[in-house]
C-alpha positions as CSV (number, residue, x, y, z in Angstrom):
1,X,0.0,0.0,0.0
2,X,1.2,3.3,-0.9
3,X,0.0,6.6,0.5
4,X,0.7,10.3,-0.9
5,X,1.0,13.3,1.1
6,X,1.9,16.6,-0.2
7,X,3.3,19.9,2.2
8,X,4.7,23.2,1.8
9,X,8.7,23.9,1.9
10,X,11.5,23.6,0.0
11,X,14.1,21.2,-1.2
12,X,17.6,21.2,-0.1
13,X,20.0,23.4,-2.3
14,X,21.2,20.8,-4.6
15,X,25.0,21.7,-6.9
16,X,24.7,20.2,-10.2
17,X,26.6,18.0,-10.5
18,X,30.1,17.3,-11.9
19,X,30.1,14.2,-14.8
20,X,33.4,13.9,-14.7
21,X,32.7,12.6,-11.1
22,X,30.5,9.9,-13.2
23,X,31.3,6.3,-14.1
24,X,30.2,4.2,-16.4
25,X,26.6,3.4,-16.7
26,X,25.4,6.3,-14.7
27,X,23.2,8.4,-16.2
28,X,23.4,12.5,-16.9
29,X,20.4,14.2,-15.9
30,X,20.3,17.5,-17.8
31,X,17.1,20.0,-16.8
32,X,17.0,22.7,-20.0
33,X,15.2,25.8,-20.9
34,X,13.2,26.5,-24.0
35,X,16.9,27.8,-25.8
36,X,19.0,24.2,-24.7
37,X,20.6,26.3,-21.6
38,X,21.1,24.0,-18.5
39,X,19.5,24.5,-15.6
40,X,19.8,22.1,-13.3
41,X,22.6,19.0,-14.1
42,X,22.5,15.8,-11.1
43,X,24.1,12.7,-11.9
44,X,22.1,8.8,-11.1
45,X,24.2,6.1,-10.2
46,X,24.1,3.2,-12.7
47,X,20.2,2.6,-12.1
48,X,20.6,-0.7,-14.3
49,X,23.7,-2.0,-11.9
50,X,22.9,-1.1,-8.4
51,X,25.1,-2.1,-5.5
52,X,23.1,-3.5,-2.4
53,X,24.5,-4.4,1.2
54,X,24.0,-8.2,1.9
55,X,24.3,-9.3,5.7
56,X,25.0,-12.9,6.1
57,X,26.2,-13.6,9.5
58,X,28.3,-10.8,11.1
59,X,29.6,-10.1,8.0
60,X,28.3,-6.9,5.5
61,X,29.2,-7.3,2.0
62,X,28.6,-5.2,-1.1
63,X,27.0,-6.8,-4.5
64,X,26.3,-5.8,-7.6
65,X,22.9,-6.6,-9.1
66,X,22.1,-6.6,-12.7
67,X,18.7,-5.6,-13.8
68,X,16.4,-5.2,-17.2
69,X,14.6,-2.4,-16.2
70,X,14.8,0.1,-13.3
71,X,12.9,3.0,-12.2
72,X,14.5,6.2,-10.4
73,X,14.0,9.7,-9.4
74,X,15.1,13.3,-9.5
75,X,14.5,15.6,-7.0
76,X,14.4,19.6,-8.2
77,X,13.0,22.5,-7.2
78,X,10.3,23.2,-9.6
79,X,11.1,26.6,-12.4
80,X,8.9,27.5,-15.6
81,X,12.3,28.1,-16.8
82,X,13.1,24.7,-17.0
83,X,11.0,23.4,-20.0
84,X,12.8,20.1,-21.3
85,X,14.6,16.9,-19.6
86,X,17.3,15.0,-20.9
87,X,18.6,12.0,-20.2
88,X,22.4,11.1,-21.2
89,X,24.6,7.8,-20.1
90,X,28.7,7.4,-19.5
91,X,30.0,5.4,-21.5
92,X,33.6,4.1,-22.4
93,X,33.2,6.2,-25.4
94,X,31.8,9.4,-24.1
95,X,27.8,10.1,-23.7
96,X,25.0,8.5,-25.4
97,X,21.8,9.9,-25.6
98,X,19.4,7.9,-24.1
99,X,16.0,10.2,-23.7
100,X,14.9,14.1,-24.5
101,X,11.4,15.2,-23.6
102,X,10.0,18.6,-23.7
103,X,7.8,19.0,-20.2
């Protein structure tokens, strides 16, 4: 069961973000006005390859899963500036373009 509640206030002042901190598979969240300018940049860790924590006995290790499909999030403070959303991943060979849509 999910439940929704919405309140006043404001997000926490978030930098954009520096890809060059980025590894492979993450992705590149650019946030874009009308003219292509960038508004807000954040960068999602591999969403396809997420590391979980895995307690077995008194020991914690890290693993690696693979997935298909994943979902994720971004969390901005809302502009009418920002009218389009692009999504970009790392790769070996520099950025592909993954997804562009005009909000």
């Amino acid at each position: 069961m999910q439940e929704k509640k919405i309140t006043a206030g404001k997000l926490k002042s978030i930098p954009n973000s520096d890809e060059s901190n980025g590894q492979n598979g993450d992705f590149i969240v650019s946030l874009t006005n009308a003219n292509g300018k960038e508004i807000i940049k954040q960068i999602v860790e591999d969403p396809l390859n997420p590391s979980r924590e895995v307690y077995d006995k008194d020991v914690v290790s890290r693993n690696k899963i693979s997935l298909q499909n994943a979902e994720f999030s971004v969390r901005y403070s809302h502009s009418n500036e920002i009218q389009m959303v692009k999504i970009e991943k790392i790769s070996e060979t520099g950025k592909q373009l993954l997804f562009t849509q005009k909000l």
